[in-house]
MITOR-588919 format. One line per 10 residues: number of its first residue (from 1); their letters; for each residue x, y, z of C-alpha. Coordinates in pm, whole numbers. Layout:
% MITOR-588919
NUM = A = X Y Z; ... .
% end
This chain:
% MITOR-588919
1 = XXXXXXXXXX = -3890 -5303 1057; -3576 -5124 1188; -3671 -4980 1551; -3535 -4630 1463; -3758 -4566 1184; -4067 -4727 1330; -4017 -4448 1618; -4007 -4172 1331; -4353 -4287 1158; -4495 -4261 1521 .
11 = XXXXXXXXXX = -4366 -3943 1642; -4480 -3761 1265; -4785 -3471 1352; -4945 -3560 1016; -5101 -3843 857; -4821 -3924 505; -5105 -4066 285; -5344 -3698 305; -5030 -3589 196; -4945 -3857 -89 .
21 = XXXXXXXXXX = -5274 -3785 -191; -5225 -3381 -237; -4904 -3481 -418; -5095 -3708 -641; -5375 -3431 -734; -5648 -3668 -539; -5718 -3963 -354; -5804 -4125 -675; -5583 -4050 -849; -5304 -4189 -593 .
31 = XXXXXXXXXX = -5518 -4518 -630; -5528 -4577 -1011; -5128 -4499 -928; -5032 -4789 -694; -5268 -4981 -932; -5036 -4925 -1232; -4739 -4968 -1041; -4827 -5306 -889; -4860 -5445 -1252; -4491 -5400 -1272 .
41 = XXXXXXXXXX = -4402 -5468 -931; -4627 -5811 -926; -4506 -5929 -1298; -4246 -6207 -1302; -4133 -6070 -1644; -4031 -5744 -1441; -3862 -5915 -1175; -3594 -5733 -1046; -3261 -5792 -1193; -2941 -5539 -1063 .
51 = XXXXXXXXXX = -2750 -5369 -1403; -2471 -5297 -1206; -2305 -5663 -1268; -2339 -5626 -1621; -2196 -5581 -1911; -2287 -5266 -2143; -2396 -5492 -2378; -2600 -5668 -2154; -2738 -5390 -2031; -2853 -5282 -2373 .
61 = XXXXXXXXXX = -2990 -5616 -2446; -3233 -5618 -2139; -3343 -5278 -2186; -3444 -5347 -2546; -3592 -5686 -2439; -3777 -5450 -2163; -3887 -5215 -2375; -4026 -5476 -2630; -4230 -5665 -2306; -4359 -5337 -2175 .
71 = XXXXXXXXXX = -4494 -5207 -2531; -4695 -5529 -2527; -4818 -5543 -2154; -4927 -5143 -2210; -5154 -5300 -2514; -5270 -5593 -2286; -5374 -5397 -1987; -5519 -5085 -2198; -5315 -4815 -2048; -5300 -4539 -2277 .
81 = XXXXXXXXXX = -5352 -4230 -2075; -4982 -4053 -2129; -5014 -3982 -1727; -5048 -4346 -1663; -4793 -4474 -1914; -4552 -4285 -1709; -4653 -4405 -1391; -4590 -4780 -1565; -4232 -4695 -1710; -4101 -4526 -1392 .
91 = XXXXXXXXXX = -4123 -4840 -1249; -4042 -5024 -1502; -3728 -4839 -1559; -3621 -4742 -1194; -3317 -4503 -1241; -3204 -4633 -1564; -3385 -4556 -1925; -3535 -4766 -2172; -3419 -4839 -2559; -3705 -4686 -2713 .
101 = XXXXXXXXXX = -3747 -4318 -2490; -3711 -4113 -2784; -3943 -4290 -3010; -4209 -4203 -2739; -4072 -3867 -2628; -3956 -3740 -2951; -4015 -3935 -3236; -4420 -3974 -3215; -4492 -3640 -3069; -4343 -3445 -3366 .
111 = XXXXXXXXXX = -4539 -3687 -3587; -4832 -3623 -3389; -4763 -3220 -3390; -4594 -3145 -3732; -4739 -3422 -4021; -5006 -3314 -4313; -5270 -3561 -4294; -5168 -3749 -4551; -4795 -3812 -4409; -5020 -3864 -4070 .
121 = XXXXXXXXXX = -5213 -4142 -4245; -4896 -4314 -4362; -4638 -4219 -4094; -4851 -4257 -3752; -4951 -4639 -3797; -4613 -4717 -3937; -4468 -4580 -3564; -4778 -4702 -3326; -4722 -5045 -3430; -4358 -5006 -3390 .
131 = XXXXXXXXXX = -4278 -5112 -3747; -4101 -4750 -3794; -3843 -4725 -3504; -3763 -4363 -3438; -3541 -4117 -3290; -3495 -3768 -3321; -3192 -3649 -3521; -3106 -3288 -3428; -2760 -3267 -3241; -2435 -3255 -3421 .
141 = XXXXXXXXXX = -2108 -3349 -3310; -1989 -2985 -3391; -2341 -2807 -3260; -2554 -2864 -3005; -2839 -2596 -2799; -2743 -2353 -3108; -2981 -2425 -3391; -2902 -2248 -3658; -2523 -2356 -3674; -2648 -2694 -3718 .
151 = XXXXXXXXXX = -2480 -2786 -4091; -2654 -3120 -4222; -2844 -3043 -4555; -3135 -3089 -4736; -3111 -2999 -5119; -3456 -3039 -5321; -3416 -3203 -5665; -3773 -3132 -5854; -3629 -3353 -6128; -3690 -3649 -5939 .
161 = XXXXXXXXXX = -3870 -3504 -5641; -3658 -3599 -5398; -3458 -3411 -5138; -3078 -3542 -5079; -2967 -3507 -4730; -2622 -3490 -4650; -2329 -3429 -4392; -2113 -3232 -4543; -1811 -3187 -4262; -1724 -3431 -3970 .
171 = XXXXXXXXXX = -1896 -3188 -3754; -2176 -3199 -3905; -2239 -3599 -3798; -2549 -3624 -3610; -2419 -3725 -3222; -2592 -3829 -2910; -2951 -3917 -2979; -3080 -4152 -2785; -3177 -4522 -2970; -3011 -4402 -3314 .
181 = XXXXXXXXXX = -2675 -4628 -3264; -2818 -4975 -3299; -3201 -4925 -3223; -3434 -4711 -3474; -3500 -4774 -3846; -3615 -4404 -3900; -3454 -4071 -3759; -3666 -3753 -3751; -3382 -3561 -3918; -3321 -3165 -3899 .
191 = XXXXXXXXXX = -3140 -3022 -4171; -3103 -2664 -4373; -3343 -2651 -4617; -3220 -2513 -4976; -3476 -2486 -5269; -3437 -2326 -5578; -3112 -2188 -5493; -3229 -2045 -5187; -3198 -2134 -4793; -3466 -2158 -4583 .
201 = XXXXXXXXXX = -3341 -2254 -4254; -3439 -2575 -4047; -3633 -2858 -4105; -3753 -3174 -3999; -3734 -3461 -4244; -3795 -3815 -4181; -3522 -4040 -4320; -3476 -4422 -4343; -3187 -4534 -4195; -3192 -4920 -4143 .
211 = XXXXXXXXXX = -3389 -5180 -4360; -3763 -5252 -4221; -3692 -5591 -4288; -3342 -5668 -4262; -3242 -5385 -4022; -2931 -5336 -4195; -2798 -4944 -4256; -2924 -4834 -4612; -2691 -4738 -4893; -2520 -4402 -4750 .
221 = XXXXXXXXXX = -2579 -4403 -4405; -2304 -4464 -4162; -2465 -4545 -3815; -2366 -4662 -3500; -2301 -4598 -3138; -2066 -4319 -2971; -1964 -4534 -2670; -1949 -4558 -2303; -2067 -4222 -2142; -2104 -4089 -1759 .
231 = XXXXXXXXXX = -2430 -4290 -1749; -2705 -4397 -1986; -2524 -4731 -2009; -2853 -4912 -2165; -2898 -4663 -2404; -2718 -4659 -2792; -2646 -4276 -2864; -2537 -4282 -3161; -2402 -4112 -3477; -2544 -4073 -3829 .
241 = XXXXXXXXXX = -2338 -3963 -4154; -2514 -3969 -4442; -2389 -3932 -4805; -2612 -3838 -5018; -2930 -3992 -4934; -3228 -3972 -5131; -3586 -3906 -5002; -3919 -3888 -5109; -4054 -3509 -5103; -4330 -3597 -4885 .
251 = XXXXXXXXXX = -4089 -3731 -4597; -4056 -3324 -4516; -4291 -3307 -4245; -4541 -3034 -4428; -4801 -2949 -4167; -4669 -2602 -4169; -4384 -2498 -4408; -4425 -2696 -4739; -4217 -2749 -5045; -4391 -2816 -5358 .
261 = XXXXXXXXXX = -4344 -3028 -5609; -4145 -2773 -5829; -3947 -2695 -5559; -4122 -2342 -5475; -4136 -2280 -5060; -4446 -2191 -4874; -4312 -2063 -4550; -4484 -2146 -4211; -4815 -1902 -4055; -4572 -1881 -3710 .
271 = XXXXXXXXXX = -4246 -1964 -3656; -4345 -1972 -3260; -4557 -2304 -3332; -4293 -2591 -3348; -4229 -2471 -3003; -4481 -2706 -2850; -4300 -3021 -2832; -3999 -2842 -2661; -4219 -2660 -2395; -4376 -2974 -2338 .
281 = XXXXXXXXXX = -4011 -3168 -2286; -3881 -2858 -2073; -4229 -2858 -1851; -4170 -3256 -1795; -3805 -3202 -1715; -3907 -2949 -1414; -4099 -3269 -1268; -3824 -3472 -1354; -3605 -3266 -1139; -3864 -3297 -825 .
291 = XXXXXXXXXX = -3878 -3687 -845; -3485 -3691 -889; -3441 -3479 -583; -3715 -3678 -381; -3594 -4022 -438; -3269 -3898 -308; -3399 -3727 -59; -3634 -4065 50; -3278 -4240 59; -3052 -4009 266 .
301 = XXXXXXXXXX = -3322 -3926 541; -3401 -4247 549; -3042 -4384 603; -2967 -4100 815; -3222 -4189 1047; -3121 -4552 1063; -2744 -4466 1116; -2600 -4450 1441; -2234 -4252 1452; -1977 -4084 1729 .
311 = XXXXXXXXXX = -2133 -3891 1981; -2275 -3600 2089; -2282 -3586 2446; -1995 -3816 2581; -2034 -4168 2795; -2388 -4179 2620; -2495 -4430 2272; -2407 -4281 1933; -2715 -4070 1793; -2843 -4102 1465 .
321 = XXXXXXXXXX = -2665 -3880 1212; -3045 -3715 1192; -2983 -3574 1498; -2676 -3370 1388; -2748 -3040 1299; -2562 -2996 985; -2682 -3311 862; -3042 -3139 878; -2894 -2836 740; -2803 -3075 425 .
331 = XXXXXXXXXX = -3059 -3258 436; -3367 -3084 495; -3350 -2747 290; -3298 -3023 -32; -3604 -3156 86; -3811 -2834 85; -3669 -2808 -254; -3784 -3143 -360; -4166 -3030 -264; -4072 -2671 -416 .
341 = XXXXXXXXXX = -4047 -2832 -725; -4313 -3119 -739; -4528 -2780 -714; -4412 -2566 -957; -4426 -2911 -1222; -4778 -2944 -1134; -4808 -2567 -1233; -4608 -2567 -1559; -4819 -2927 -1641; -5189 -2749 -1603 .
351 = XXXXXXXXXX = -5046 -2379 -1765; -4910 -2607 -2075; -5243 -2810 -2100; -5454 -2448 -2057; -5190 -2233 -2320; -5202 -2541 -2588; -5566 -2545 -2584; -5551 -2150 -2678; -5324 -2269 -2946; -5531 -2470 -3100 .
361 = XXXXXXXXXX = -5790 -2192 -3120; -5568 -1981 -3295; -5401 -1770 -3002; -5040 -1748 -2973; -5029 -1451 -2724; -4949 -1609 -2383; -4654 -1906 -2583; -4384 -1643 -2525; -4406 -1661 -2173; -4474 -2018 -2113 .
371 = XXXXXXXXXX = -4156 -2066 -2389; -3935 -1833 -2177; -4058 -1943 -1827; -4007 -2301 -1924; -3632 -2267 -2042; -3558 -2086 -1725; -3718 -2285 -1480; -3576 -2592 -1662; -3247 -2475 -1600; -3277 -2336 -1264 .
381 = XXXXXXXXXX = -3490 -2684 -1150; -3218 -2906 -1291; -2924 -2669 -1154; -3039 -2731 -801; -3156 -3102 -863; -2802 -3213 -1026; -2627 -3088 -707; -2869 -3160 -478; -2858 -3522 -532; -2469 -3522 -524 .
391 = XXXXXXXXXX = -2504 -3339 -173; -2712 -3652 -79; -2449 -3895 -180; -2209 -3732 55; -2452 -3741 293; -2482 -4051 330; -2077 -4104 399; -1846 -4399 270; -2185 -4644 165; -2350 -4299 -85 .
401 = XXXXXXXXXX = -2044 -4408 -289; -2170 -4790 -350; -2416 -4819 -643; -2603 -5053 -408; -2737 -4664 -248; -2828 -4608 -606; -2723 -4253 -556; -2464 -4287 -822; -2709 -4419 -1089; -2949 -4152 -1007 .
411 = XXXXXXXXXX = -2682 -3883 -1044; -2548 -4005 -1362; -2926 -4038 -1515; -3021 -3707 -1429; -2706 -3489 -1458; -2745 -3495 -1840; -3113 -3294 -1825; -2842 -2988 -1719; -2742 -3021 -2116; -3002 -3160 -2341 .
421 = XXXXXXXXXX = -3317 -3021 -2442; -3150 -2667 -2414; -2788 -2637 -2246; -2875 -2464 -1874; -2696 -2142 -1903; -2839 -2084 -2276; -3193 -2186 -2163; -3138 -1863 -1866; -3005 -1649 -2126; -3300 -1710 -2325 .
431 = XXXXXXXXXX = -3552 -1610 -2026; -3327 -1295 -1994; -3429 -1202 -2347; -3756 -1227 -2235; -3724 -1034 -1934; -3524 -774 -2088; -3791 -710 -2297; -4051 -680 -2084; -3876 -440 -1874; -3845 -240 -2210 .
441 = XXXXXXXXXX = -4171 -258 -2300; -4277 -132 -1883; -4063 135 -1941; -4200 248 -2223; -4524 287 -2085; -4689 -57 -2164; -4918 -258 -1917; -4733 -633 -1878; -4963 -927 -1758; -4862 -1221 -1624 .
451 = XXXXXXXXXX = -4568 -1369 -1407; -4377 -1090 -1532; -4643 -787 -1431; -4343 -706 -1135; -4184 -542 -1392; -4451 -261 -1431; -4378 -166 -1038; -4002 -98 -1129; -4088 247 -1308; -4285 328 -1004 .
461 = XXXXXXXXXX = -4076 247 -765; -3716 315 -935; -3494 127 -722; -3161 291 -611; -2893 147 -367; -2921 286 -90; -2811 287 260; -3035 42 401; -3058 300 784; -3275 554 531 .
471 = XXXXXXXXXX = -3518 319 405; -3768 115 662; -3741 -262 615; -4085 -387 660; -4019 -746 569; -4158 -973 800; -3864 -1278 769; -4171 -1511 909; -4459 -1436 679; -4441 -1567 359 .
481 = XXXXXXXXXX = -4643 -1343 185; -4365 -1093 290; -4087 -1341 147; -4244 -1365 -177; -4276 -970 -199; -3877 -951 -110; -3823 -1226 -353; -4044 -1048 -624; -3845 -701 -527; -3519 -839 -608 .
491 = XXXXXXXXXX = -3597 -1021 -937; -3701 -660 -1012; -3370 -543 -900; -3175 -757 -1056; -3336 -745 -1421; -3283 -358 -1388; -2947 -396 -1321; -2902 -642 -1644; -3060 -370 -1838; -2839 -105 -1694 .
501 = XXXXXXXXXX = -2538 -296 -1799; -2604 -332 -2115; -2706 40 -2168; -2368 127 -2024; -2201 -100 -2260; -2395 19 -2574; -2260 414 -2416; -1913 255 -2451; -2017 234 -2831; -2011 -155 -2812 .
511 = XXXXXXXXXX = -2278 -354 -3059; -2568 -486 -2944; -2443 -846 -2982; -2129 -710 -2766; -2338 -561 -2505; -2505 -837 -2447; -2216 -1073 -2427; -2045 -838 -2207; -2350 -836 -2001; -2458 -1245 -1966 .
521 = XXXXXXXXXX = -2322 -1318 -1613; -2597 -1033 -1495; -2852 -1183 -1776; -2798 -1531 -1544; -2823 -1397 -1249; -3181 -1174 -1303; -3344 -1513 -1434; -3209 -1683 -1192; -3347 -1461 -962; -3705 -1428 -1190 .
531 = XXXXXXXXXX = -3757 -1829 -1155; -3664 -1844 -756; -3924 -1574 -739; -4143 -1838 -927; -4091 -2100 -709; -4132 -1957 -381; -4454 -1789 -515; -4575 -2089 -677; -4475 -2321 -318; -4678 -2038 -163 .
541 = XXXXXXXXXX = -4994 -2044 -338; -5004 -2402 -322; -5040 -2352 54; -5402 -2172 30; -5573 -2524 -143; -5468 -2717 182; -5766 -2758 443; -5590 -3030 652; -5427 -2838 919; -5173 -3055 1047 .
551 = XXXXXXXXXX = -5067 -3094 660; -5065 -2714 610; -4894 -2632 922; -4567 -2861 762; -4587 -2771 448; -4574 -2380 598; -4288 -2494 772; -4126 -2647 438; -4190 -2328 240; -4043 -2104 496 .
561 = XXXXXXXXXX = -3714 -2320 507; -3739 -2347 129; -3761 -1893 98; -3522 -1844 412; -3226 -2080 270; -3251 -1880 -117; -3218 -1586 122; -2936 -1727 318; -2752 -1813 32; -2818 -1493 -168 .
571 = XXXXXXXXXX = -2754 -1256 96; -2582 -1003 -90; -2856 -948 -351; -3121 -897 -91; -2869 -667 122; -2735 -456 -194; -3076 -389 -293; -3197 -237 60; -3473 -537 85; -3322 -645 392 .
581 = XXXXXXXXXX = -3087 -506 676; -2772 -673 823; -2948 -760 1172; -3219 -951 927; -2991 -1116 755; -2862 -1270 1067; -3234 -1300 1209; -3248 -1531 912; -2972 -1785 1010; -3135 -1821 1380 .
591 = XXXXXXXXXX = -3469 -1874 1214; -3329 -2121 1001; -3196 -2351 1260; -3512 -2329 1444; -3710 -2415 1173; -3468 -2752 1096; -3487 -2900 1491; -3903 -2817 1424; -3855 -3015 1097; -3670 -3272 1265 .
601 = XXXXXXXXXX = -3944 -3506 1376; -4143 -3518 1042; -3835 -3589 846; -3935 -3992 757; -4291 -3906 699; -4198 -3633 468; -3999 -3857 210; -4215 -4138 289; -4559 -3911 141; -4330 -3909 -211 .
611 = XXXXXXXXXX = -4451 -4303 -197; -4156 -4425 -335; -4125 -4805 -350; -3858 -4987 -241; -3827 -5160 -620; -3766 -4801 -757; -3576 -4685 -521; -3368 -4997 -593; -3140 -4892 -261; -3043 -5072 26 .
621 = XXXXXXXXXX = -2945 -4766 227; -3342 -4619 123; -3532 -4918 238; -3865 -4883 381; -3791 -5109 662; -3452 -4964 741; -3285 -5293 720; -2975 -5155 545; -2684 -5353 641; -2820 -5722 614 .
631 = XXXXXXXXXX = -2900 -5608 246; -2601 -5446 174; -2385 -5789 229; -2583 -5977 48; -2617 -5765 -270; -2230 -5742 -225; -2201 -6100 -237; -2391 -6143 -545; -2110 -5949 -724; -1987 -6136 -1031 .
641 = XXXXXXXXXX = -1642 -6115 -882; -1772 -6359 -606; -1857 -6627 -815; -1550 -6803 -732; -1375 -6826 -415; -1023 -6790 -645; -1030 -6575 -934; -816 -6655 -1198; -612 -6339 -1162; -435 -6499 -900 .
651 = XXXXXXXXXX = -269 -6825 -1105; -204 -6605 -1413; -25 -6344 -1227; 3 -6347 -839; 132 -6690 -798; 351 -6670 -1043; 512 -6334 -944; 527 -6500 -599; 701 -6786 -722; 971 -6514 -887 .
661 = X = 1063 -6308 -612 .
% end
């Protein structure tokens, strides 16, 4: 064990495994965890192989041969809980991704959510014994987040009973999902729907692409896979023409719009309930983003503790680059956010669990919220994530750079969540619909409920800009319940100010779809501003279930760094809306440094409570022992390009060149 860290475990003022066990939801449940995980970690099938010194091929080839071993080992051990299938795959997969995630993401949930019984009957064996192969068809190479552009058709022919699905334009090739290149037999297709001469929108259609038996493409569809991309090097995106092809009328999943057999439409009780599957994605994205962040986090502290470098006071041995202060002031804040957000997943986990059940009794009343606060706080959770872990990478100097940090591969295999399931900056525009809304509704007189209620103050308390001397500042900058009323204050503001500018642009007699365009940078900004009101109220609340005291006392720590930075870095919102004065702004940026040297010492035992493993952290600069530099050679000297003492670069081309000249 490398001295420096062992000192950091033994200076911490709490005990990491009470707080493992909060993150977990229970001692328990933290148990039946490391359980799960040590059936991957102790199986010489998963032993651990590096994908950096292969081929893309190869690296396809394992994760397939992966996927097919851990479909089987699931079945053997009886895991079946969808909690503790994750645990299994995210060590199984460390940072890369398996060959069949969307036939358990996408593919069986919409079978699950959106099948009559009969299709159930025949379609839900067919893709739990893995005979059907499926992804999920809906991207386009000419449209992406917006839905109805997509152009792929689905023309009913009641003389045979068949619908013929095809791709009428080269944009209109389906592009990027995941397993559809060389992987799935079946694609969950979305297409327009036209009937009897008429159009009906989108729907999902299941479609046979490859032969069950031979898996070669069927008459009509062109398949295969789009290339190398930033990341994602296991996994065949793909692209699907198809000319023409014929389907049954029952491969239209029916369980809520139906086409019968003379072609007649029978439209859907709710548009608003296909939205499941996609809250559910966007709600498991927002933990995505907190695991991300933390394993990151686990690596630079870690490294930063264990790396010595110039000096601070001269004539005396080089510090570690903990001890720096702007290394904390990278470093730390992220951190904050990393427990930020492993909060606010648990929260969107239990509200979707709570708001399906209502579904399923028939009431849709609270799905607009969870739909809009899900799209926002996807985007603003993968915003800060995606940059976050880059900051960490720098962080760590020259050896972030290496994949053997495994920074890189954990950049390039989150990054993407910034685009699918709902491109960031249209997911935010979408929560400012929401929001704009509500504020409309407030003003009009109506009571709002809900994370949104804020809104009902506004009327009330018709915020002006002001000169901050005529107003008394009462925020405490300390107390958090003060921070979360400033934070809750200038969402307020800022939707206000959205709405303003689009009632001035509406005066300037511009359309509504003008307005609104002219008005979208504001739109960002006041949900922006709604979902970092979220968090910090969410990180808050969390506090009041802690009894440990040592436990609570950090975690206060981490939420008031967490509020204080958003402050710090949106200054100008909180001092153009009066909230706070110029002397508390500054007050802030003292605070803040004091509150990163009291940080200081529980750095380590912070990232060590995410419980991280060393085999999926997969980095020698995040070890648990701290013995970076004795790994790092000798995962460098396993490099392919090592295999020989001479490569054969050097007769074909040096020595002959020197032999010229």
């Amino acid at each position: 064990m490398n001295p420096d860290l062992l000192k950091e475990r033994q200076n911490a003022t709490f005990d990491p495994e009470k707080l493992t066990h909060i993150l977990d939801g229970g001692p328990e449940k933290t148990r039946r965890r490391r359980e799960i995980e040590e059936l991957v970690t102790n199986d010489p099938d998963f032993q651990h192989e590096d994908l950096n010194f292969l081929s893309r091929s190869d690296r396809y080839d394992r994760a397939v041969k992966k996927s097919a071993q851990m479909i089987l080992k699931l079945r053997e051990y009886g895991i079946a809980d969808p909690e503790e299938i994750y645990f299994y795959k995210s060590v199984f997969r460390g940072h890369h991704q398996e060959a069949l995630g969307l036939h358990f993401v996408m593919f069986l949930p919409t079978l699950y959510s959106q099948c009559d019984p009969q299709q159930f009957k025949k379609w839900v064996p067919l893709a739990e014994s893995f005979k059907a192969l499926g992804t999920y068809a809906q991207t386009e190479m000419g449209h992406g987040t917006h839905l109805r552009g997509l152009e792929t058709t689905a023309t009913y022919d009641p003389s045979t009973q068949e619908f013929v699905i095809n791709s009428p334009t080269v944009s209109s090739i389906k592009w990027w999902p995941g397993g559809l290149g060389k992987t799935s037999n079946h694609a969950i297709v979305l297409a327009q729907l036209h009937t009897q001469g008429k159009h009906h929108g989108l729907h999902a259609f299941i479609v046979p692409i490859r032969s069950m038996s031979t898996h070669e493409p069927l008459p009509g569809v062109v398949v295969g896979d789009i290339g190398p991309k930033f990341g994602f090097d296991e996994v065949d995106n793909g692209y699907l023409k198809m000319e023409n092809v014929r389907i049954p009328r029952e491969n239209m999943l029916m369980k809520y719009a139906k086409v019968e057999p003379d072609g007649s439409y029978v439209k859907p009780p709710s548009s608003k309930l296909t939205y499941g599957t996609m809250v559910f994605i966007r709600s498991l994205i927002v933990g995505e983003s907190a695991r991300a962040l933390a394993k990151s986090c686990t690596i630079a502290i870690r490294y930063s503790a264990v790396r010595h470098q110039s000096e601070i006071r001269p004539g005396e041995p080089e510090p570690q680059i903990l001890d720096f202060q702007t290394q904390q002031y990278k470093l730390l804040p992220l951190l904050a956010t990393a427990y930020a957000f492993h909060f606010v997943g648990q929260y969107m986990s239990q509200m979707y669990h709570r708001i399906t059940g209502d579904i399923n009794q028939g009431d849709l009343s609270e799905l607009p919220e969870l739909h809009a606060l899900s799209a926002g706080l996807k985007a603003f959770t993968t915003w800060a994530s995606s940059s976050g872990i880059e900051v960490c990478r720098m962080a760590c100097g020259g050896h972030g750079y290496s994949r053997s940090s495994a920074l890189p591969d954990i950049y390039v295999t989150f990054t993407p969540t910034c685009t699918y399931e709902g491109e960031n900056t249209v997911m935010m525009l979408q929560t400012a619909r929401y929001l704009l809304k509500s504020y409309r509704q407030a003003q009009a007189g109506q009571r709002l409920s809900g994370i949104v209620s804020y809104l009902n103050e506004a009327e009330q308390r018709r915020l002006q800009p002001q000169p901050v001397s005529s107003r008394p500042t009462v925020v405490n900058i300390n107390d958090l319940a003060s921070l979360v009323e400033v934070y809750k204050l200038r969402a307020a503001q800022l939707v206000e100010l959205a709405a303003k500018s689009i009632q001035q642009q509406l005066q300037l007699r511009k359309s509504q779809e003008d307005a609104w365009n002219n008005s979208a940078i504001d739109l960002v900004r006041a949900s922006d501003a709604h979902c970092h009101y979220v968090v910090v109220k969410l990180f808050s609340a969390k506090l009041v279930e802690i009894g440990d005291t040592a436990i609570h006392s950090v975690l206060s720590t981490l939420a008031l760094l967490y509020a204080l930075q958003g402050i710090a870095q949106n200054s100008g919102d909180f001092l153009q809306a009066g909230l706070l004065s110029v002397p508390q702004v500054l007050l802030v940026s003292i605070r803040l440094k004091e509150l990163l040297s009291q940080l200081r010492p529980n750095a380590v035992a912070l990232v060590d409570a995410f419980d991280y493993r060393d085999q999926m952290l997969n980095s020698c600069l995040g070890r648990y022992d701290g013995n970076v530099y004795e790994n790092m050679f000798e995962w460098a000297r396993r490099s392919p390009l090592n295999r020989t003492e001479v490569h054969e670069s050097y007769h074909k081309y040096l020595k002959p060149l020197q032999s010229k000249l």
